[in-house]
N, C-alpha and C positions, 0 to 999 in steps of 0.2 A: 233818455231822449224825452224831449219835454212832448206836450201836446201839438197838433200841427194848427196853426194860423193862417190865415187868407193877408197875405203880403201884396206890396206894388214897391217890383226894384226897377227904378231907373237911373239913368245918367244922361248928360246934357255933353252933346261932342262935338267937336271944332268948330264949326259955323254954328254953334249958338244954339240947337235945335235939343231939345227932352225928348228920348226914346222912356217907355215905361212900359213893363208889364208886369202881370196880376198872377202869382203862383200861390200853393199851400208848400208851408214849412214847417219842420219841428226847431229850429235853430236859426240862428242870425247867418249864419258860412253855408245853411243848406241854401238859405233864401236866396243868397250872393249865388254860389253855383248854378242854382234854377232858373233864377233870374238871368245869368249871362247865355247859359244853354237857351234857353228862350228870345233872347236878343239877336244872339248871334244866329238861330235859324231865319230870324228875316232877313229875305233877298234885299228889302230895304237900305239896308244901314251898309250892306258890304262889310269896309275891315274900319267903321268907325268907332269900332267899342276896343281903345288903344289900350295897352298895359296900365299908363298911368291916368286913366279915367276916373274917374270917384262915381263909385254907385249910391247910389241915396238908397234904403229901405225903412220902407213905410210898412208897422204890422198893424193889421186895421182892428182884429180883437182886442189889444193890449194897448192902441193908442200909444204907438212909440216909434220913434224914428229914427234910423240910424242913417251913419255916411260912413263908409269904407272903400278905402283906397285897392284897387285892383293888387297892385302889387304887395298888402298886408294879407287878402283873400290868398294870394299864392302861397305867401309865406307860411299861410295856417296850414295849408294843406300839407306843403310840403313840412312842416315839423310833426315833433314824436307827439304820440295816441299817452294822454293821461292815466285810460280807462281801457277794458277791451271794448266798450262799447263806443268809445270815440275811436276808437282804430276800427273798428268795422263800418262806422261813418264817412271817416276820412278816408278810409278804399273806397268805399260807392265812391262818394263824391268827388275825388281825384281821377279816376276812371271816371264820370262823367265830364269833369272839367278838362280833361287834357286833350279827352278822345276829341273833343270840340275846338280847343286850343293847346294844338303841342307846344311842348318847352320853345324858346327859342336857340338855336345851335350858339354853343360858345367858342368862342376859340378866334 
């Protein structure tokens, strides 16, 4: 796990309008999770943080920016652990990310 950084993840949803907010992460995919768990707790926004939103993350230590597609954040979670210590990641954070946004039913 690297060091944790003072992040700002937002995304910009259908009428045009930036939601963002300000977490500490050790990782680019914790930031994206903390970030959405934090989004989606404000009564605000309702269900405007859509599967195919693009999160922007901003790490303010490091001076770096990323943009990640909601639906690549799923995809990471849902794929295999390289390390035990990214399989002990990807549990927190998959249990943080679902409990908040279940799967969608298929079929």
């Amino acid at each position: 796990m690297g060091q944790p950084h003072q992040c700002e993840v937002s995304f910009t949803d259908a009428s045009g309008v930036r939601h963002s907010v300000q977490i500490t992460a050790e990782s680019l995919y914790e930031a994206a999770v903390l970030g959405v768990n934090a989004l989606r707790s404000n009564e605000f926004l309702g269900d405007a943080l859509a599967p195919a939103a693009i999160l922007d993350i901003e790490v303010y230590q490091t001076l770096t920016y990323h943009t990640l597609q909601m639906t690549k954040l799923q995809n990471w979670l849902e794929s295999s652990a390289r390390t035990p210590a990214e399989h002990a990641q990807k549990k927190r954070l998959r249990e943080l990310f679902f409990f908040t946004h279940p799967p969608a039913a298929k079929g």
